[in-house]
N, C-alpha and C positions, 0 to 999 in steps of 0.2 A: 755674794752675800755681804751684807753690811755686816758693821764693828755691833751695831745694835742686834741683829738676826744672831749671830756669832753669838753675843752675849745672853739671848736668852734660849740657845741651843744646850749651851754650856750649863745653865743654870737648869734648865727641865734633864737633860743627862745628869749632873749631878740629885735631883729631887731624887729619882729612882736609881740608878747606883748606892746612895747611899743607906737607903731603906734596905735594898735586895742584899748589899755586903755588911749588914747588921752593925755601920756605924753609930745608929740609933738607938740603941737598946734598952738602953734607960729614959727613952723621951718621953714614956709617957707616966712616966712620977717626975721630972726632973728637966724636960725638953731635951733640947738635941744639945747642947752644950756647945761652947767654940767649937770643936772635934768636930760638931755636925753641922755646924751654921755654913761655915767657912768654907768655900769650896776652895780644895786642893789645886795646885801649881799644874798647869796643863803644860804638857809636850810631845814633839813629834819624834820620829828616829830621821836620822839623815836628810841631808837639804837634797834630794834627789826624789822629787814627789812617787816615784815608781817604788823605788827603794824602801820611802816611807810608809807606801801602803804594804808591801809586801812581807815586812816588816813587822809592821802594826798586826797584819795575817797569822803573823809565827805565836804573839802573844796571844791572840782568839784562839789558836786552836791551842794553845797549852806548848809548842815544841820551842819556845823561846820564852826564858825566864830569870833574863839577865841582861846587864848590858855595863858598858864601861866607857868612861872617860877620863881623859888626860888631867892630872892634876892642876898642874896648868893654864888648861884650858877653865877648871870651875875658880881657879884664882885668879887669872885676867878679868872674867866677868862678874868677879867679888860675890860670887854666888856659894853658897854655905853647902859643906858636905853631906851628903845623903846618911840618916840616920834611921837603923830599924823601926819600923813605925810609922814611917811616912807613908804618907798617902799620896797620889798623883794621878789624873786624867790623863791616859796618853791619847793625842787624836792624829786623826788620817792626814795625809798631805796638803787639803783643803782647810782644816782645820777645824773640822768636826769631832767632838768628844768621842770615843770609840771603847775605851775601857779604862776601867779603876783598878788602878794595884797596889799594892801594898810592900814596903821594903821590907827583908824577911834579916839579909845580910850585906854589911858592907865590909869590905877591905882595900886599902892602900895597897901595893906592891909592887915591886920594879917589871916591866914589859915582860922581858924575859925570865920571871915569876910566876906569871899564869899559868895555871893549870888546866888540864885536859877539860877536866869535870867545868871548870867556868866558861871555856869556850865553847861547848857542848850547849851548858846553859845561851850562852848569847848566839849561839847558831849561824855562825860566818859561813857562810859559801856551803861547804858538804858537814859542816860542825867540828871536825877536826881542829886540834891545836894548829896546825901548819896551816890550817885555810884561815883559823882567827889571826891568828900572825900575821901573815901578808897582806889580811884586809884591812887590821887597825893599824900594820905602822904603814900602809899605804895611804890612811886618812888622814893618822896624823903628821906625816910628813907635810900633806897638804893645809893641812888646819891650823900647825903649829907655826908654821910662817912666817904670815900677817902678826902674830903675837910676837915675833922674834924670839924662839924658843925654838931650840931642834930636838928632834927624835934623837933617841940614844935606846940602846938595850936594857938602859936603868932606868929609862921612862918612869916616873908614879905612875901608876895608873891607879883610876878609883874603879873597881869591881862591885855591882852591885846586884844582888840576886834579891827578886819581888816573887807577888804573887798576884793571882788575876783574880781581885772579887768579883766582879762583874765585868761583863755579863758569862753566871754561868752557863753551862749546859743547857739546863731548863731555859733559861732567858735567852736564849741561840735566837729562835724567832721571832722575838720581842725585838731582839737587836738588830737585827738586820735589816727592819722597817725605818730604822735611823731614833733619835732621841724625841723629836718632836712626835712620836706615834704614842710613844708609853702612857 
């Protein structure tokens, strides 16, 4: 797929995402405002294209609704902390738009600070604390690296719980045709 196909996959996914997750609500006294113009920061989970769709699966069906990163890691790439409110397109390992969510909560806390209920939310391995543990400081060992920065049990981590405005329930077989059908 080209940077151009990409580009206007992204853009017909966000036209109806943002309609169906009631980012528009006042457009039509008012238009869609920045809020609805601007399509939101797209991302995938994990550089492991499998990983990534399966992944992206947990957020479609609702049993993943959360996810975290290395402090760190959003300071090496001077990329700004997740604040409730935000919006963002996560897509498939190909890089296809696949759903809109919304940030509900965010918290900073040291590794060994997380809680049952957040690793539950980000659904590691069986959802357990013990399976989230071994799989983020297993990432981040490897992630933090290249950055020269090591894993420690006092890790920051950024913890972030969203929610999936689209596509919902109703829009299941809408979505599954891919963005260019809508």
């Amino acid at each position: 797929m080209t940077a151009d196909e990409h580009a206007a996959d992204l853009l017909a996914f966000w036209e109806v995402a943002r309609v169906r997750a009631g980012v528009m609500r006042t457009a039509a006294v008012t238009g869609p405002g920045v809020r609805g113009s601007l399509v939101p920061p797209t991302w995938s989970f994990d550089e492991d294209p499998e990983q990534a769709d399966r992944q992206l699966g947990q957020v479609l069906a609702g049993t993943r609704t959360g996810t975290s990163t290395a402090l760190a890691e959003l300071t090496h790439a001077g990329a700004p902390l997740p604040v409730p409110g935000d919006l963002s397109i996560i897509t498939d390992a190909a890089g296809r738009p696949a759903a809109l969510v919304r940030t509900t909560r965010v918290a900073t806390v040291p590794f060994d600070r997380v809680d049952e209920e957040f690793a539950a939310a980000e659904a590691e391995g069986d959802g357990t604390l013990a399976a989230w543990r071994t799989e983020r400081e297993r990432y981040w060992r490897r992630a933090l690296a290249p950055l020269r920065e090591a894993f420690t049990p006092d890790l920051p981590v950024v913890t972030e719980r969203f929610a999936l405005l689209y596509p919902r329930p109703s829009d299941r077989g809408r979505s599954e045709r891919g963005p260019s059908d809508h």
